[in-house]
N, C-alpha and C positions, 0 to 999 in steps of 0.2 A: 522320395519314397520313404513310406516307414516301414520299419520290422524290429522290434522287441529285440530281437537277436540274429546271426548270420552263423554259417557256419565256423566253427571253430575246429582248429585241427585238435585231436586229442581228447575233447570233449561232445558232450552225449545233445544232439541237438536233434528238431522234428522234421517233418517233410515240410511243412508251411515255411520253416527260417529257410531251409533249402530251394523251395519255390520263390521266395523274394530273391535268394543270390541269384538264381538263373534267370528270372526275368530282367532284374536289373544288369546283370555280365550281358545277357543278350541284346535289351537296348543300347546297351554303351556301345556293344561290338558295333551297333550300327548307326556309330554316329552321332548317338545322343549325351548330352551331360546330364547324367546320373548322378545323384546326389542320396546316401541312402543314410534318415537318421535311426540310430541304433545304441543298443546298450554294449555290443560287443565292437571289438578291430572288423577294419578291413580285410577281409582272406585275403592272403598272399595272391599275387597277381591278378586281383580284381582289377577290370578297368574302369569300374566307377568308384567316386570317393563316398567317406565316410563321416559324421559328424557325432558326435554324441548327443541323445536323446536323456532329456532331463530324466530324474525319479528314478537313477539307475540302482541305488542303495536299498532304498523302498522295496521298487520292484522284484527285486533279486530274495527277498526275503520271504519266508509261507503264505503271512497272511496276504503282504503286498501284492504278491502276484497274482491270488486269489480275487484279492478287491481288482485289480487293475484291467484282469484280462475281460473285456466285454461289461465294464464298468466305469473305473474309475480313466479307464484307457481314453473313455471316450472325451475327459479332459487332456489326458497329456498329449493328445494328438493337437492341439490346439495352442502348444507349449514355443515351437519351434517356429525359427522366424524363415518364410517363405516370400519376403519379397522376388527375391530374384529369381525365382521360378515360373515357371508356366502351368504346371499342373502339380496336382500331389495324388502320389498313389501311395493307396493305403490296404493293408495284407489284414486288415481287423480293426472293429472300435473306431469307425469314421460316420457315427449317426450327428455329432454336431460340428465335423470339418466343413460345412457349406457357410458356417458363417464367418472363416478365412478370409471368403470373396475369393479363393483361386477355384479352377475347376478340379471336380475331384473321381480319380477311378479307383471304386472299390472291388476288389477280388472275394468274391466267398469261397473260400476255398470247402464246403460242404455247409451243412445245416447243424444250429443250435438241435434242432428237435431231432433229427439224429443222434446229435452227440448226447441229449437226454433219454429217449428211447433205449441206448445202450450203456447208462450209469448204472452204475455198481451201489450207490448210498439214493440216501434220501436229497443231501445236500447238494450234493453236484446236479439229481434231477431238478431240483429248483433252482440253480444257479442258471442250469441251460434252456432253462424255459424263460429266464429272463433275459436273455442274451435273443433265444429267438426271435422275441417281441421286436428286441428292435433291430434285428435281421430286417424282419418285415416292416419294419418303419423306414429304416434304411434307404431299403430296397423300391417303398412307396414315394417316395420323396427325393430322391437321386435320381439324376438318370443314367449316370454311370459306372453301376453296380455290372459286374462278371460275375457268372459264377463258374466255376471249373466244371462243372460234369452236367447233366440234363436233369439228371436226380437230386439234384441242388432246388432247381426249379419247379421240382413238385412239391417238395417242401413251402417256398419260396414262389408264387406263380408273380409275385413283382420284379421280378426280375428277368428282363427279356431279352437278355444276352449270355450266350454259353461259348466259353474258349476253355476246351479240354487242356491238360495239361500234353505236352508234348517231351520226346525224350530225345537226347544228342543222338544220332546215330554216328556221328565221329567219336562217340565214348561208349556207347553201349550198345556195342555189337559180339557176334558168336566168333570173332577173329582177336588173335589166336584163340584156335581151338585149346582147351588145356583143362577138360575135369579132370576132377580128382579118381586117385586108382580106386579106390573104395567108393561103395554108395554113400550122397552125403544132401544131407538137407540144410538150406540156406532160411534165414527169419532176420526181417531189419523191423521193428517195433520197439515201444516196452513191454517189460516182465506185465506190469499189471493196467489193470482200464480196459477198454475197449480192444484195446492190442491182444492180448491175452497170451503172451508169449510163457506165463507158465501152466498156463492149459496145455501148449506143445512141450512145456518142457517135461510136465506132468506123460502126454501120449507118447515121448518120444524114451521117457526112459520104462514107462512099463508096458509098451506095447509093440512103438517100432524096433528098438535093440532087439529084446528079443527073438524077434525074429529074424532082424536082418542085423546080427551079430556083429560086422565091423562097421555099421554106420554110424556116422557122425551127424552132430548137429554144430552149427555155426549164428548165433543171434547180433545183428548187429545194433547195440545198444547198450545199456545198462549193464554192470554185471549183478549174475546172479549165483542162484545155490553151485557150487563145485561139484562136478561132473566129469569123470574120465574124459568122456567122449563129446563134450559140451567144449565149445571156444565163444569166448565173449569179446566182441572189437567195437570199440567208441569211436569216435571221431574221425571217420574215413574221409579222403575223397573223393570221389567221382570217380575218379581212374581206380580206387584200390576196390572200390564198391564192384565196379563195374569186374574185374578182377573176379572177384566171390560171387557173382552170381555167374561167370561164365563155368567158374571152375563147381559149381553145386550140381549134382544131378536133378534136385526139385527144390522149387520155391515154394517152402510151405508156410502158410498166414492162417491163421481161424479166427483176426479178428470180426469183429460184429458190427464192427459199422466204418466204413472209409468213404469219404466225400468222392474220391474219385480211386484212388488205389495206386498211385505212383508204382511203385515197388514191383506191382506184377508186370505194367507194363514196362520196366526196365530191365525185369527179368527174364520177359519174353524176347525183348530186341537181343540180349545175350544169348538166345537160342536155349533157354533151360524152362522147362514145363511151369506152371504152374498149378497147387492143389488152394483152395480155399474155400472158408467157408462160404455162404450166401449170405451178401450184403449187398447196399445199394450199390458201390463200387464197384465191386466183384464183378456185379450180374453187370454193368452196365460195359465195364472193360474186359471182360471175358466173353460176351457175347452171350449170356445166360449159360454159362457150361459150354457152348461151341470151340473156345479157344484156351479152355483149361481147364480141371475138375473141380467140380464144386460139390463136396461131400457134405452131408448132417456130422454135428458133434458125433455121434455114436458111429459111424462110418469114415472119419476121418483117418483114423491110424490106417485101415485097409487099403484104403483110398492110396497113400502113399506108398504103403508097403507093396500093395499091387504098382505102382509104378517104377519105384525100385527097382524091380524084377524082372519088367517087362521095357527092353530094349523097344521092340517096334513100337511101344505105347510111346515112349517117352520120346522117340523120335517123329511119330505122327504127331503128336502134340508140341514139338518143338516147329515144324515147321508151319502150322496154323499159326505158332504165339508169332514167329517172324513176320508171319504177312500181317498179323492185325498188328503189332508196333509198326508197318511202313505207314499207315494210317494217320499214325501221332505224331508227326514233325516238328521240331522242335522250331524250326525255323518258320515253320507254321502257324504256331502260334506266337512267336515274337512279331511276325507280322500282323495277325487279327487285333494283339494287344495293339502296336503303332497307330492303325487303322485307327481305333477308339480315341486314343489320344488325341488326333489329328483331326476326327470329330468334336473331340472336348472344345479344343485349344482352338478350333478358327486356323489352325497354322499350315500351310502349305507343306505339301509332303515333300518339299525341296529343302524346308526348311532343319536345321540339325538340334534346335531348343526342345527340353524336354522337362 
């Protein structure tokens, strides 16, 4: 497998490094030799290993990261030696891995033309329009391209496999019960991009405080501007996450564009509401508004503040969000991913090479 980077404890990493470690912890769990090449360590208690991934200097630097991700990537993928393998799976920048000779599964974890739709400059819209090109070239000439959510695939229609993301229910669940004695809003993103987490931080200090005077806000990511009532936490994991969104009274998000939207549905298996803006994600893992609120910019701070306030709301909406995360299994999708594999590879499903 390749991934750029894995979770690190302490420091500030995306959902995509997070979806490589669990896919890969979840093949190992079962049985497979997982090999993941990377610029970071092993997380503690992985049970697959780890190898270092060249260009880690480069990569790590503005412009290099910039050149790399959905460019230059699409050489370093081609860098690392794959004899002993069966398959490679690749989390991004696998348009010229087929000339390896091993078979190859690509994940999209959403769409370039999303992620340009929702750029903030000139240059990143150009960056992602060329990244989607060969999304779709990719995606024409692979046949084993995934994409994570169904809205991937409208973007993307060469792509004719969809395996949602799925969430631990042995980690993120509403047991122990334990919110917070105050109203409190929870946010895993960055401050800026598509995330918009100073849009909320923007609505939460001149709109929701005010009115709802002892509530808090908690982001997990980046730190930003110093705020009383504002806590900033990097590099959780799983269990501490999972922790914070049981203990938030609402999961508030206004980003503008999510491939699939992680976050709500782990905040929903915790039993805590979610408010977000309309995105492809959003709509598709909320059920268009059915399983969580989806306000306009201008109605967002209400949106919350009315939920705040409103026990039965917050309780009707917590148990919709639980039934639609029993939907997403984690172990459901570790299996559809094997399935694929095991297509790729010719390998018999008795078989434990991976």
């Amino acid at each position: 497998m390749l991934s750029y980077s894995l979770p690190v404890e302490g420091q500030k990493r995306g959902g995509i490094e997070r979806a490589a470690h669990t896919l890969a912890e979840g093949l190992a769990q079962r049985g497979h030799d997982i090999v993941v090449f990377s610029h970071d360590p092993r997380p503690s208690r992985a049970a697959y290993r780890v190898r270092e991934l060249p260009w880690r200097s480069f990569v790590e630097t503005w412009a290099g990261r910039r050149a790399t991700m959905g460019y230059l990537g699409n050489v370093l993928t081609l860098l690392p030696d794959y004899h002993e393998f069966d398959v490679i799976i690749a989390h991004g920048d696998s348009l010229l891995a087929p000339v390896i000779g091993k078979p190859v599964l690509r994940v999209m974890h959403g769409s370039a033309l999303g992620e340009a739709r929702s750029a903030t400059s000139v240059g990143r819209y150009v960056l992602q329009l060329g990244v989607y090109a060969q999304e779709l070239l990719t995606a024409l000439t692979q046949r084993g391209v995934v994409a994570v959510s169904t809205n991937t695939t409208r973007d993307n229609p060469f792509v004719a496999r969809v395996i949602p993301h799925g969430v631990d229910e042995r980690m993120f669940m509403p047991w122990p019960p334990g919110k917070s004695e105050e109203p409190s809003l929870l946010f895993v993103g960055a401050l800026d991009g598509r995330k918009r987490g100073r849009f909320l931080l923007d609505v939460f200090a001149n709109q929701i405080q005010p009115r709802c005077p002892s509530a808090s806000l908690t982001i997990v990511g980046g730190a930003g501007p110093a705020h009383p009532s504002v806590t900033y936490v990097t590099g959780v994991d799983d269990q501490q996450l999972a922790t914070l969104y049981r203990r938030a009274w609402v999961y508030a998000s206004p980003s503008t564009y999510e491939g699939f939207g992680l976050p709500y549905l782990e905040a929903m298996a915790c039993g805590t509401p979610v408010v977000a803006t309309e995105n492809p994600g959003s709509i598709e893992v909320l059920g268009d508004g059915v399983f969580g609120s989806m306000p306009s910019d201008d109605d967002f701070a209400d949106a919350v503040v009315a939920l705040l306030t409103d026990p039965e709301r917050r309780a009707m909406l917590s148990t919709a969000g639980l039934r639609r995360a029993r939907e997403f299994s984690l172990a459901r999708m570790i299996a559809a991913y094997e399935d694929v594999l095991f297509e790729l590879t010719g390998l018999h499903a008795i078989s434990h090479a991976a």
